[in-house]
C-alpha positions in Angstrom: 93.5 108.3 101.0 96.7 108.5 98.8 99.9 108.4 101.0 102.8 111.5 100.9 104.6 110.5 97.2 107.8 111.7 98.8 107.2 109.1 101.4 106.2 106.5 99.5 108.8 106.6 96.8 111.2 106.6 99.9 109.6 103.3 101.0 109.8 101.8 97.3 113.4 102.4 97.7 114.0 100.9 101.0 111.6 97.6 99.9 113.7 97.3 96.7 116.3 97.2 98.5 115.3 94.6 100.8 115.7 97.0 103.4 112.9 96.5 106.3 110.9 99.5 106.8 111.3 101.3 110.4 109.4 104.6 111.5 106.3 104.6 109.7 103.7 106.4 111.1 101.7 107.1 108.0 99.1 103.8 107.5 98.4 105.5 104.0 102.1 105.0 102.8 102.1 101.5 102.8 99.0 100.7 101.2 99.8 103.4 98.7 102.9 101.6 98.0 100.7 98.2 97.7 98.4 99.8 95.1 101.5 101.0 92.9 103.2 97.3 93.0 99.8 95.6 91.8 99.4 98.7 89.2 102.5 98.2 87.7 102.3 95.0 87.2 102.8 93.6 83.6 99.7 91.9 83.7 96.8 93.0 85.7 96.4 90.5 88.6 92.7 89.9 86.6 93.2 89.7 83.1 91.8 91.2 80.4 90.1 88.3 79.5 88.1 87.9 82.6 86.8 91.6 82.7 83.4 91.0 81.4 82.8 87.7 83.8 84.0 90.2 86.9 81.4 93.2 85.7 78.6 90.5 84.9 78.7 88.3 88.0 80.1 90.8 90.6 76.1 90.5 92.6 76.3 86.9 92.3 78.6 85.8 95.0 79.0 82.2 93.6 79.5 83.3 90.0 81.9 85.3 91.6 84.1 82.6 93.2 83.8 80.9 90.2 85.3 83.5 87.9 87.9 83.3 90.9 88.7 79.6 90.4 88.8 80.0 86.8 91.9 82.1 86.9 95.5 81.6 86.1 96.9 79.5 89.2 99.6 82.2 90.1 96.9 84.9 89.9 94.7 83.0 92.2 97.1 82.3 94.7 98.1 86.3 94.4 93.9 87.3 95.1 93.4 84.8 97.5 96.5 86.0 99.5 95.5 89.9 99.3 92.1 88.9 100.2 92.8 87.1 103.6 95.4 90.1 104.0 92.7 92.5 104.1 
C-alpha cells in the first residue's frame, strides 16, 4: 500500500535534511519512502548483469544465495542489510 505522496515527499525532505522524523503515524510513508531511495538509485541494488541468474534460480534457494555472494561487495552488504531489516 503506497503511502500519501504529500506525506512522503514531506519526509524526503526532512531525511535530506538530516532532520529526525517525529509524528508519523502512517507505517506506509516510510516504506514508501524506502522504495523510492532504492528506485532511484543510479544502479539498481542487483545489476543488470545478474538479472537472468535471479529469474533462473529464484526456486533454488542455494543458487539463490549464490547469485547473492556473487555480487558487487557494496551491493551485498546493502541486500544483506535490508534483508535482516525486514
Amino acid at each position: 500500500v503506497p503511502g500519501d505522496i504529500d506525506e512522503v515527499n514531506a519526509l524526503k525532505l526532512q531525511v535530506d535534511q538530516w532532520k529526525i522524523p517525529t509524528g508519523l503515524e502512517d507505517p506506509h510513508v516510510p516504506a514508501s519512502l524506502l522504495k523510492l531511495w532504492y528506485r532511484e538509485l543510479e544502479e539498481p541494488l542487483i545489476p543488470h548483469d545478474f538479472y537472468e541468474r535471479c529469474i533462473t534460480h529464484y526456486e533454488n534457494p542455494e543458487a539463490a544465495v549464490a547469485v547473492v555472494h556473487s555480487l558487487p561487495r557494496i551491493n551485498k552488504m546493502v541486500l544483506c542489510y535490508l534483508i535482516r531489516f525486514l
